[in-house]
PQR file of N, CA, C, O and H, with PARSE charges and radii, in Angstrom:
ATOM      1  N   UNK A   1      30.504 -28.450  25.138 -0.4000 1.5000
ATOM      2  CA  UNK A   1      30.674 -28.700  23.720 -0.0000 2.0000
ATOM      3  C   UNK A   1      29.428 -29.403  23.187  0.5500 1.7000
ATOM      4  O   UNK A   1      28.785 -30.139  23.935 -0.5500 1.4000
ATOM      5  N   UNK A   2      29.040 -29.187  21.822 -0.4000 1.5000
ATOM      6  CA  UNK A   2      27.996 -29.379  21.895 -0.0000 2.0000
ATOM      7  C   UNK A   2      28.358 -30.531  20.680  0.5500 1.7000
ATOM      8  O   UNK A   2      29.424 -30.499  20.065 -0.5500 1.4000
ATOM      9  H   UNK A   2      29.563 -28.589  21.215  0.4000 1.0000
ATOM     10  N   UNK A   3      27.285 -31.558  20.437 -0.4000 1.5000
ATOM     11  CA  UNK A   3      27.253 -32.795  19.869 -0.0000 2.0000
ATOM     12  C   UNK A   3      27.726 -32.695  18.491  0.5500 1.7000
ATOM     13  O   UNK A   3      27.421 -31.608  18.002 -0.5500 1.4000
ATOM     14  H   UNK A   3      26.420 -31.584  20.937  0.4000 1.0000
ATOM     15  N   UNK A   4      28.593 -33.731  17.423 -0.4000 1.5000
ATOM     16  CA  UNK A   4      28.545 -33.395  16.280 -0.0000 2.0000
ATOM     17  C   UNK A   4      27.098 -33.755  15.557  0.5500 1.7000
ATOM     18  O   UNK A   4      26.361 -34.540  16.154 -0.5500 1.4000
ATOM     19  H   UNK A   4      28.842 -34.615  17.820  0.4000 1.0000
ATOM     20  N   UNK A   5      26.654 -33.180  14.236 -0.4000 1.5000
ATOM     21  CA  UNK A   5      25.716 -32.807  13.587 -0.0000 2.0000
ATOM     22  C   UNK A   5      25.969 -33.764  12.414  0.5500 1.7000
ATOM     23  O   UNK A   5      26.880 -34.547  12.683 -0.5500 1.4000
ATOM     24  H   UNK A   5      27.253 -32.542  13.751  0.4000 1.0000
ATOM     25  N   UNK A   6      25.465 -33.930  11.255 -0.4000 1.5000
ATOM     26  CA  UNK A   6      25.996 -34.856  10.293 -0.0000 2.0000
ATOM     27  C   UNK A   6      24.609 -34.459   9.142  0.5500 1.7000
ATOM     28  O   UNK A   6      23.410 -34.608   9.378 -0.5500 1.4000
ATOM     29  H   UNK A   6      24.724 -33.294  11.036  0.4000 1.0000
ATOM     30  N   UNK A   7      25.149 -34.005   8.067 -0.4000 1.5000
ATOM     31  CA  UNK A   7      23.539 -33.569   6.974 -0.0000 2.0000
ATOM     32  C   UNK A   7      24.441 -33.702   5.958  0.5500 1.7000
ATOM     33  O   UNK A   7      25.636 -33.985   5.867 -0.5500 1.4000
ATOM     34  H   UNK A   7      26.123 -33.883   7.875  0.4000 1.0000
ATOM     35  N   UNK A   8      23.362 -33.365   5.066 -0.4000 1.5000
ATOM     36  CA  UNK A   8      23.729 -34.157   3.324 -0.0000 2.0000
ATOM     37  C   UNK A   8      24.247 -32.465   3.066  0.5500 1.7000
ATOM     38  O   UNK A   8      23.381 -31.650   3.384 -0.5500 1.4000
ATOM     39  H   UNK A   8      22.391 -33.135   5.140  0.4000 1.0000
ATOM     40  N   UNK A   9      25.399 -31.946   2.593 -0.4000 1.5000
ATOM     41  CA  UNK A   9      25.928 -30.776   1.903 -0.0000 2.0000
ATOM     42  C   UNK A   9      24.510 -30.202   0.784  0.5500 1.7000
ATOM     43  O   UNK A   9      23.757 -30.906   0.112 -0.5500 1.4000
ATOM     44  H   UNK A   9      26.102 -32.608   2.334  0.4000 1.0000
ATOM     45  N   UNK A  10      24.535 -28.835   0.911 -0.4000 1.5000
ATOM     46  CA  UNK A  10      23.400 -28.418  -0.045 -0.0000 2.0000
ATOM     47  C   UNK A  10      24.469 -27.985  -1.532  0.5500 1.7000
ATOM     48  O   UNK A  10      25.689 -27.865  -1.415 -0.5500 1.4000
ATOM     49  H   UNK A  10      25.147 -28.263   1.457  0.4000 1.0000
ATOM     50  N   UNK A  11      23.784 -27.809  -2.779 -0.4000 1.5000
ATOM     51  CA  UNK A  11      24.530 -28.035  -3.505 -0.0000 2.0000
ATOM     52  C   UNK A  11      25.419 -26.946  -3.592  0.5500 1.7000
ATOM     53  O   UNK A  11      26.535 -27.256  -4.010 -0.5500 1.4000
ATOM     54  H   UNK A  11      22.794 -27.906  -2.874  0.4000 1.0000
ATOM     55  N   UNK A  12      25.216 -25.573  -3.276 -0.4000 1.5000
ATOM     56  CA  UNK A  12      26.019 -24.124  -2.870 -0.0000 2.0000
ATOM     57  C   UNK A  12      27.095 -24.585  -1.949  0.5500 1.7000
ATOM     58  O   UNK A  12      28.007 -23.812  -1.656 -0.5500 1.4000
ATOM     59  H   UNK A  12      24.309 -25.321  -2.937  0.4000 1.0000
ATOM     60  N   UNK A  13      27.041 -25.900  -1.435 -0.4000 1.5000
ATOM     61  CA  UNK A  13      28.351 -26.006  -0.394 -0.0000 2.0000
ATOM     62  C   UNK A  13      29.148 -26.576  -0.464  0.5500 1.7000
ATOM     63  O   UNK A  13      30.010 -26.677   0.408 -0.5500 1.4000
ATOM     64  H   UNK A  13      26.300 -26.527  -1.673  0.4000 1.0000
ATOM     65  N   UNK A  14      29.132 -27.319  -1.849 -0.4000 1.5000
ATOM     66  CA  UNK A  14      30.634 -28.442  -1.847 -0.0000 2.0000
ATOM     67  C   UNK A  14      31.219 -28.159  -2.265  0.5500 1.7000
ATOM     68  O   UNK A  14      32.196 -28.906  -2.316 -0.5500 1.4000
ATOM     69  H   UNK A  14      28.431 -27.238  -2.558  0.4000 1.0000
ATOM     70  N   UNK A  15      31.306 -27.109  -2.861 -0.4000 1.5000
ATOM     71  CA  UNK A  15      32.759 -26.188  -2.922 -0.0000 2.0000
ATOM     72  C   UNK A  15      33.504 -26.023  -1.291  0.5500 1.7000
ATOM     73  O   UNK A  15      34.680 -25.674  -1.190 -0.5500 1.4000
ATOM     74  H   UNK A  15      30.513 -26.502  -2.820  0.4000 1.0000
ATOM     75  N   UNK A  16      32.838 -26.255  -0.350 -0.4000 1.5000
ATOM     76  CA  UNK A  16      33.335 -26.382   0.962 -0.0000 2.0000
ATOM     77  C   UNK A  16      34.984 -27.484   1.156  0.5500 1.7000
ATOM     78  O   UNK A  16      36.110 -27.375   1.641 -0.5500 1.4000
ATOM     79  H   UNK A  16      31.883 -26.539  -0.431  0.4000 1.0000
ATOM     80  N   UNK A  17      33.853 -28.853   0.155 -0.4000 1.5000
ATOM     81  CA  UNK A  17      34.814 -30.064   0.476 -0.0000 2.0000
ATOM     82  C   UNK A  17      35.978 -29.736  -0.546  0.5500 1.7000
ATOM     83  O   UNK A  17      37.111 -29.752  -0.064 -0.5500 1.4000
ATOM     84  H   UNK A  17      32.938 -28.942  -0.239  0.4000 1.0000
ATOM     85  N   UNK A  18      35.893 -29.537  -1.453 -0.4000 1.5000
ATOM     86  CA  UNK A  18      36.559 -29.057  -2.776 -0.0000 2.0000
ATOM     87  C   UNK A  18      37.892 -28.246  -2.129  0.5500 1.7000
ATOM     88  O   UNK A  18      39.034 -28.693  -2.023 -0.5500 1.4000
ATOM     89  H   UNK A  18      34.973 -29.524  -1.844  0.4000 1.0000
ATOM     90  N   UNK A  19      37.544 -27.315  -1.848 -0.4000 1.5000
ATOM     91  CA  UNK A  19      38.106 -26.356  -0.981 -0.0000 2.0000
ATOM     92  C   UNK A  19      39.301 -27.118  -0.119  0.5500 1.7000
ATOM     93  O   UNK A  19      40.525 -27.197  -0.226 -0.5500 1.4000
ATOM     94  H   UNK A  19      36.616 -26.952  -1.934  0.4000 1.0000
ATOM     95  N   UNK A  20      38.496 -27.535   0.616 -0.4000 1.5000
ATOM     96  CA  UNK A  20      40.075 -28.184   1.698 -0.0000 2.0000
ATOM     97  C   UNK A  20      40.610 -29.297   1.051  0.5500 1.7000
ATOM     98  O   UNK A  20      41.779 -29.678   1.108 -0.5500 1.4000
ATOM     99  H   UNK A  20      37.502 -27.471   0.703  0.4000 1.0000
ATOM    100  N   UNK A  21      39.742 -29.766   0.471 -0.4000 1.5000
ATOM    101  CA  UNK A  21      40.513 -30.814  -0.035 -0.0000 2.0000
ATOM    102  C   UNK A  21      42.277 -30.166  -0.801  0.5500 1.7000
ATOM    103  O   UNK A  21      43.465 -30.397  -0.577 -0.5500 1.4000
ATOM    104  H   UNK A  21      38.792 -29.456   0.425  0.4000 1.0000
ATOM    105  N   UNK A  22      41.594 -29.407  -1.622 -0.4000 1.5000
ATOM    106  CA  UNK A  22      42.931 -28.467  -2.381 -0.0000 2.0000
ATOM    107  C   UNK A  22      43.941 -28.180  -1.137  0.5500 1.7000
ATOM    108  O   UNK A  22      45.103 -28.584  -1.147 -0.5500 1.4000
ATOM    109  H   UNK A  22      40.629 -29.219  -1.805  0.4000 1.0000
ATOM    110  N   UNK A  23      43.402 -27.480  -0.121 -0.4000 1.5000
ATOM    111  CA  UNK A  23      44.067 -27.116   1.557 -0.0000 2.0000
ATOM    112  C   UNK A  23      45.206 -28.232   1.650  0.5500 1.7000
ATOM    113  O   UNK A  23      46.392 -27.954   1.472 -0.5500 1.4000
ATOM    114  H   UNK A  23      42.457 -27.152  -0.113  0.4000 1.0000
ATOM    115  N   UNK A  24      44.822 -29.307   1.895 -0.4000 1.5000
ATOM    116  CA  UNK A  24      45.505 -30.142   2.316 -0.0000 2.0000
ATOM    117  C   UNK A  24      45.953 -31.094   1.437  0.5500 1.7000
ATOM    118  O   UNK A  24      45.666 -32.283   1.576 -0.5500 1.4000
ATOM    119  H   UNK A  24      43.859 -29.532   2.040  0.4000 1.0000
ATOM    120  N   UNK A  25      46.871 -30.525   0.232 -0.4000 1.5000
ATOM    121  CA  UNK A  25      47.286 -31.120  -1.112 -0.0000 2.0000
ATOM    122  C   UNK A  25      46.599 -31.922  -1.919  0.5500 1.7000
ATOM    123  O   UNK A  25      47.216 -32.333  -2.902 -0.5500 1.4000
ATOM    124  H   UNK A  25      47.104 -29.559   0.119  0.4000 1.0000
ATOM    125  N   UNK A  26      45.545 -32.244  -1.787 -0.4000 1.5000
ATOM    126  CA  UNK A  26      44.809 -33.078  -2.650 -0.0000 2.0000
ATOM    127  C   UNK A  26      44.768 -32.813  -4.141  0.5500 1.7000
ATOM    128  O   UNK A  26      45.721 -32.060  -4.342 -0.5500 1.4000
ATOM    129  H   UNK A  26      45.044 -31.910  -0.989  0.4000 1.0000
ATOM    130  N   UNK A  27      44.352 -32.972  -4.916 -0.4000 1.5000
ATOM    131  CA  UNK A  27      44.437 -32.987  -6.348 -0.0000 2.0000
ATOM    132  C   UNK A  27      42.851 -32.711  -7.214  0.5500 1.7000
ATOM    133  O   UNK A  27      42.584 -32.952  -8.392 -0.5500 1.4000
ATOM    134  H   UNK A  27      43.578 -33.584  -4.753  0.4000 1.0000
ATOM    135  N   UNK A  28      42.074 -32.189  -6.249 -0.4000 1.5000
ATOM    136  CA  UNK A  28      41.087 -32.245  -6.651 -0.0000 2.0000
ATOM    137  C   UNK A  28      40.253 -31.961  -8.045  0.5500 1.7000
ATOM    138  O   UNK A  28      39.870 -30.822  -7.779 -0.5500 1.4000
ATOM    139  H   UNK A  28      42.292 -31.993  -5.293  0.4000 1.0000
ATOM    140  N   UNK A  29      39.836 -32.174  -9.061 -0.4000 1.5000
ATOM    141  CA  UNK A  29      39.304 -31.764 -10.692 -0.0000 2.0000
ATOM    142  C   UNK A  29      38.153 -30.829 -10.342  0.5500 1.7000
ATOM    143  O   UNK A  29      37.274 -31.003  -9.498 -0.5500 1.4000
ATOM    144  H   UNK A  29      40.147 -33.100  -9.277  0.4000 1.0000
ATOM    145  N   UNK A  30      38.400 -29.479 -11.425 -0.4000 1.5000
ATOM    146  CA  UNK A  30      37.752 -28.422 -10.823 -0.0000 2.0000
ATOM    147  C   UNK A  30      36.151 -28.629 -11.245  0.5500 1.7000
ATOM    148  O   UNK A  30      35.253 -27.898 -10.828 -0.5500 1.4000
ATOM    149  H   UNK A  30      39.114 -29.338 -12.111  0.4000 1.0000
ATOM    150  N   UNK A  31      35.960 -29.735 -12.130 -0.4000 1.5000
ATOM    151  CA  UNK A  31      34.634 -30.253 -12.390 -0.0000 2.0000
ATOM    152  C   UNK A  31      34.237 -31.797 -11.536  0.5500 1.7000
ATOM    153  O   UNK A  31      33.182 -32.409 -11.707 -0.5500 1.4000
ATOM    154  H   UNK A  31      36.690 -30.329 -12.469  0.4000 1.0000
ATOM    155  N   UNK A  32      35.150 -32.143 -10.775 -0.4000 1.5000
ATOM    156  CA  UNK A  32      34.530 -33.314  -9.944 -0.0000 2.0000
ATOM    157  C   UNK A  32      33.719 -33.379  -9.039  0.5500 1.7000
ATOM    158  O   UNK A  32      33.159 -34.437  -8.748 -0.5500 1.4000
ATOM    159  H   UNK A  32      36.007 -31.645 -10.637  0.4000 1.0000
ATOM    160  N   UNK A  33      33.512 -32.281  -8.438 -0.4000 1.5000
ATOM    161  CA  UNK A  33      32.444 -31.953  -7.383 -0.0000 2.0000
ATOM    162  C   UNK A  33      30.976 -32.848  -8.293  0.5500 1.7000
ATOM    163  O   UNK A  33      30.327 -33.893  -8.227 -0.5500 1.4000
ATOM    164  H   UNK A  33      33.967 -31.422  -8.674  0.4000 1.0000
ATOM    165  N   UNK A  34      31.066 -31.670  -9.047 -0.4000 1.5000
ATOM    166  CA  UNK A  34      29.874 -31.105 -10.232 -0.0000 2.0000
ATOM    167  C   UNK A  34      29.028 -32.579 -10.692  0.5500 1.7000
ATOM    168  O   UNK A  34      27.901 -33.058 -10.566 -0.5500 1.4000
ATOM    169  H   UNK A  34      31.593 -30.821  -9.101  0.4000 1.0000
ATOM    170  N   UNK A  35      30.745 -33.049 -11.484 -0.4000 1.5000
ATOM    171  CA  UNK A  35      30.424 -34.975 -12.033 -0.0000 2.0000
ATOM    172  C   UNK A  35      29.786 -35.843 -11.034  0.5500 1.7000
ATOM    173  O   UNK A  35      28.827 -36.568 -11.299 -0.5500 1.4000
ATOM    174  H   UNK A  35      31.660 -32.660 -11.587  0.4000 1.0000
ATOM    175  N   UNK A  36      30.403 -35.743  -9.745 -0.4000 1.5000
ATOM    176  CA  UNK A  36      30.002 -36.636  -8.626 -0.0000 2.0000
ATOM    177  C   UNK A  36      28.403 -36.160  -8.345  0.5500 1.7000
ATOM    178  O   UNK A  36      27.547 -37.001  -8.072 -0.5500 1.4000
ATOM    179  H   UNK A  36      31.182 -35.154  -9.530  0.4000 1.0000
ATOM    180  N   UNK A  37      28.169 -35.057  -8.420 -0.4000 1.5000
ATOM    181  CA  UNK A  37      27.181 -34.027  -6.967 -0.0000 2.0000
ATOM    182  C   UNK A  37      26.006 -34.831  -8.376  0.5500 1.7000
ATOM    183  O   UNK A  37      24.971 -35.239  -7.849 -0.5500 1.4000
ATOM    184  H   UNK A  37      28.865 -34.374  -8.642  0.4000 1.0000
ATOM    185  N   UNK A  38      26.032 -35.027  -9.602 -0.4000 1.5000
ATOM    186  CA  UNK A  38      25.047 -34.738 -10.467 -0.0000 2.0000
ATOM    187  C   UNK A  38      24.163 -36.590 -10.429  0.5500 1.7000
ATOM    188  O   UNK A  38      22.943 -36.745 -10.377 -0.5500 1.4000
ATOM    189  H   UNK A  38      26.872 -34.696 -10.030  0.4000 1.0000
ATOM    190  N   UNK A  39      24.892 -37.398 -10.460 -0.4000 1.5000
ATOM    191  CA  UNK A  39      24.084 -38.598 -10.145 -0.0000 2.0000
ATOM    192  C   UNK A  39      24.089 -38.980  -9.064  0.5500 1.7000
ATOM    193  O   UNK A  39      24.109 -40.202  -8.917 -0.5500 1.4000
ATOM    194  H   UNK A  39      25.884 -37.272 -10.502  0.4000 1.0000
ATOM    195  N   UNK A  40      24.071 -38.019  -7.734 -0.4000 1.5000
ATOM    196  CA  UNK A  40      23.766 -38.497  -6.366 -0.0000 2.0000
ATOM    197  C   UNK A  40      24.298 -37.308  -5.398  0.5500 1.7000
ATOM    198  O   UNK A  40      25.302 -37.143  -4.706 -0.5500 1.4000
ATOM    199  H   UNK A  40      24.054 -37.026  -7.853  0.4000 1.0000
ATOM    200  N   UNK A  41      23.102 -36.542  -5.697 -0.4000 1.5000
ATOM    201  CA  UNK A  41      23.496 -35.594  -5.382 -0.0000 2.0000
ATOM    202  C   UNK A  41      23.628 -35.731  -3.281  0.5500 1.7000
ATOM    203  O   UNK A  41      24.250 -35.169  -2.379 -0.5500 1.4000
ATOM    204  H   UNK A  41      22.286 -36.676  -6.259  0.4000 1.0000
ATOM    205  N   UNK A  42      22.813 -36.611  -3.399 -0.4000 1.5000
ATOM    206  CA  UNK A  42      22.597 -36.934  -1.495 -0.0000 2.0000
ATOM    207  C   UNK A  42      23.697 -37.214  -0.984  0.5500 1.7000
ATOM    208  O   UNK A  42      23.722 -37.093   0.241 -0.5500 1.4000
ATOM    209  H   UNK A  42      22.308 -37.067  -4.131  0.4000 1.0000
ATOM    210  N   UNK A  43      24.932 -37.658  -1.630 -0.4000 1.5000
ATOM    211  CA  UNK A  43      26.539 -38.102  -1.434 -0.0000 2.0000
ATOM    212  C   UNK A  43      27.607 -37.581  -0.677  0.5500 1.7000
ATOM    213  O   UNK A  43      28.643 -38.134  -0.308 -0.5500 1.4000
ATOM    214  H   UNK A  43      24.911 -37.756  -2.625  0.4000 1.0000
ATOM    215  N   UNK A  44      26.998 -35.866  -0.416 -0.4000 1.5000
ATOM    216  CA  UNK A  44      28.028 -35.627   0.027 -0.0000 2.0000
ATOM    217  C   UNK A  44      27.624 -34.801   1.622  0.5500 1.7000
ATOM    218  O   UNK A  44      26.701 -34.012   1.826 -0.5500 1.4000
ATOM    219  H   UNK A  44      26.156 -35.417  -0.716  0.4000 1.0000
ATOM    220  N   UNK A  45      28.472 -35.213   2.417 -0.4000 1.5000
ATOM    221  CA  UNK A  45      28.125 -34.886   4.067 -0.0000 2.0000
ATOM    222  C   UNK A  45      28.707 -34.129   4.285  0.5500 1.7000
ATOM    223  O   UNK A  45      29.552 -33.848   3.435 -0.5500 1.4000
ATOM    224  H   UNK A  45      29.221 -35.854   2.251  0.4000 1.0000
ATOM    225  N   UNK A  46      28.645 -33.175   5.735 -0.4000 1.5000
ATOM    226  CA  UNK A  46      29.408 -32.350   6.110 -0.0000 2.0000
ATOM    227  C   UNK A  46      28.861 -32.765   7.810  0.5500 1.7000
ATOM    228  O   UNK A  46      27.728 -32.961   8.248 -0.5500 1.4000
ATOM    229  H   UNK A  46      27.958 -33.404   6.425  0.4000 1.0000
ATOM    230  N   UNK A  47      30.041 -32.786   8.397 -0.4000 1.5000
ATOM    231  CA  UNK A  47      29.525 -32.898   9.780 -0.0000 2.0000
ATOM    232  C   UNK A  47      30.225 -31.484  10.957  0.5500 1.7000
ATOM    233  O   UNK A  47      31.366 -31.186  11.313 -0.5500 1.4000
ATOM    234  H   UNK A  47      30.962 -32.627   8.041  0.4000 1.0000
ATOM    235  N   UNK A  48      28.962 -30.966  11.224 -0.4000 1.5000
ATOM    236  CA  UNK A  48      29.150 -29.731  12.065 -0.0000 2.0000
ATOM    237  C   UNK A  48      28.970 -29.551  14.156  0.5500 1.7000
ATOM    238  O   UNK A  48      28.328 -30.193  14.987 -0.5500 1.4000
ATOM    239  H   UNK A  48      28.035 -31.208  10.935  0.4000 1.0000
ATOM    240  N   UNK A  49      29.610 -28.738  14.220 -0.4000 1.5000
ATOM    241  CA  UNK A  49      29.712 -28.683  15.945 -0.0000 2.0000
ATOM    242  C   UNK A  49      29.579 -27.097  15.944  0.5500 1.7000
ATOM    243  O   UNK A  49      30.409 -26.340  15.441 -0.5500 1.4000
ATOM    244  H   UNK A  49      30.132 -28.216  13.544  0.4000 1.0000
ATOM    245  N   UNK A  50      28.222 -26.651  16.685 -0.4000 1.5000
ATOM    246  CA  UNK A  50      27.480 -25.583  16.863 -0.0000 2.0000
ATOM    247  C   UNK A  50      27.275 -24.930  15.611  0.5500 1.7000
ATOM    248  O   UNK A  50      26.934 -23.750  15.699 -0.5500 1.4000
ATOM    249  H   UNK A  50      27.548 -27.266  17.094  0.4000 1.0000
ATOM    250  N   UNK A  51      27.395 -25.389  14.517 -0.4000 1.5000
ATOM    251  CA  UNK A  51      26.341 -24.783  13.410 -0.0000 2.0000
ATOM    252  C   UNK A  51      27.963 -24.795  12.251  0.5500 1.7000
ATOM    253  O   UNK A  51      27.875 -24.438  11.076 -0.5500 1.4000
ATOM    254  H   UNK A  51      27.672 -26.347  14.446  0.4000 1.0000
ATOM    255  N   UNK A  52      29.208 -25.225  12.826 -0.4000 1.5000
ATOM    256  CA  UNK A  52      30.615 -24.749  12.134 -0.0000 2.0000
ATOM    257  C   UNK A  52      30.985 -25.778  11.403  0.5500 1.7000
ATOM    258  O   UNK A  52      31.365 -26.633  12.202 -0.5500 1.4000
ATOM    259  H   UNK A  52      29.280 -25.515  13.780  0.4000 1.0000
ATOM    260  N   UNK A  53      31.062 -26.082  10.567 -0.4000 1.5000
ATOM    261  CA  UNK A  53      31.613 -27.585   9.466 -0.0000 2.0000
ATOM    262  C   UNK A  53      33.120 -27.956   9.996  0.5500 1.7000
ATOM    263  O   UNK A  53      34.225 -27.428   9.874 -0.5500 1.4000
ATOM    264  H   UNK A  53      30.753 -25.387   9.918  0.4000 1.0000
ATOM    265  N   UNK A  54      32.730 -28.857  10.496 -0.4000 1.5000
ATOM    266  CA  UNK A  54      34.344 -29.947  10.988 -0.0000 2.0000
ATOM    267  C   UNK A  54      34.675 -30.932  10.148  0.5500 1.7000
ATOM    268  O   UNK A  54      35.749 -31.492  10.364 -0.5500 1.4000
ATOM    269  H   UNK A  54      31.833 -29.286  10.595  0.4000 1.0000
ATOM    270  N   UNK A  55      33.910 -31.347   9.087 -0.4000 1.5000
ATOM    271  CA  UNK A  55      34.205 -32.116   8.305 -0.0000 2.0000
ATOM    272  C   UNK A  55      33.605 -32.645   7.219  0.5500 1.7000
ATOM    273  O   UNK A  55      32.469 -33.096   7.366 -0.5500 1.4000
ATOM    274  H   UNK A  55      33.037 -30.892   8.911  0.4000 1.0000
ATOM    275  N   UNK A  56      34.269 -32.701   5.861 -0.4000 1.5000
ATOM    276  CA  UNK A  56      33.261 -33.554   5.152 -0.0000 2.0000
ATOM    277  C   UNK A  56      33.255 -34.889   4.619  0.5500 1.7000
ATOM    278  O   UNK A  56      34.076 -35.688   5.070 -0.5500 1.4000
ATOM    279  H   UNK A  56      35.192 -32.335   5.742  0.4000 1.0000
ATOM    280  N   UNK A  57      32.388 -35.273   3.657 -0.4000 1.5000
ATOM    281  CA  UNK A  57      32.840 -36.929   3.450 -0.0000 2.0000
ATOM    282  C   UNK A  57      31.732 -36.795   2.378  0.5500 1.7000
ATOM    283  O   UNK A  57      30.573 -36.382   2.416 -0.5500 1.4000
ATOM    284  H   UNK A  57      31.721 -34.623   3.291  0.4000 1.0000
ATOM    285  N   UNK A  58      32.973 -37.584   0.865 -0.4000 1.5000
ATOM    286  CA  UNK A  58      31.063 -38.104  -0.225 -0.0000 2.0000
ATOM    287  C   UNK A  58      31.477 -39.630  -0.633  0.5500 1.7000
ATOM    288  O   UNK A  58      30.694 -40.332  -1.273 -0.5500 1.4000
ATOM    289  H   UNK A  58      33.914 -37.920   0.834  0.4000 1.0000
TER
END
């Protein structure tokens, strides 16, 4: 198994976090990504195992 990975989400990908978040009942605002991603955009992580996103975090 190979090590987890940890990088800043590019902006084409946080619809990733968005995404599960909705998955797993969350409540997410279909412009909060957008609001958040725009004054920091460096905020949001995704941490991967062999190139596959296991998780995110902003």
């Amino acid at each position: 198994m190979s090590d987890l990975q940890i990088r800043n989400l590019r902006p084409g990908e946080i619809s990733l976090a968005v995404d599960w978040a909705a998955a797993e009942g969350w409540n997410p605002g279909l412009s909060d990504a957008a609001c958040f991603a725009l004054p920091d955009a460096q905020g949001f992580f995704v941490g991967e195992i062999d190139g596959e996103p296991v998780a995110t975090v902003s």
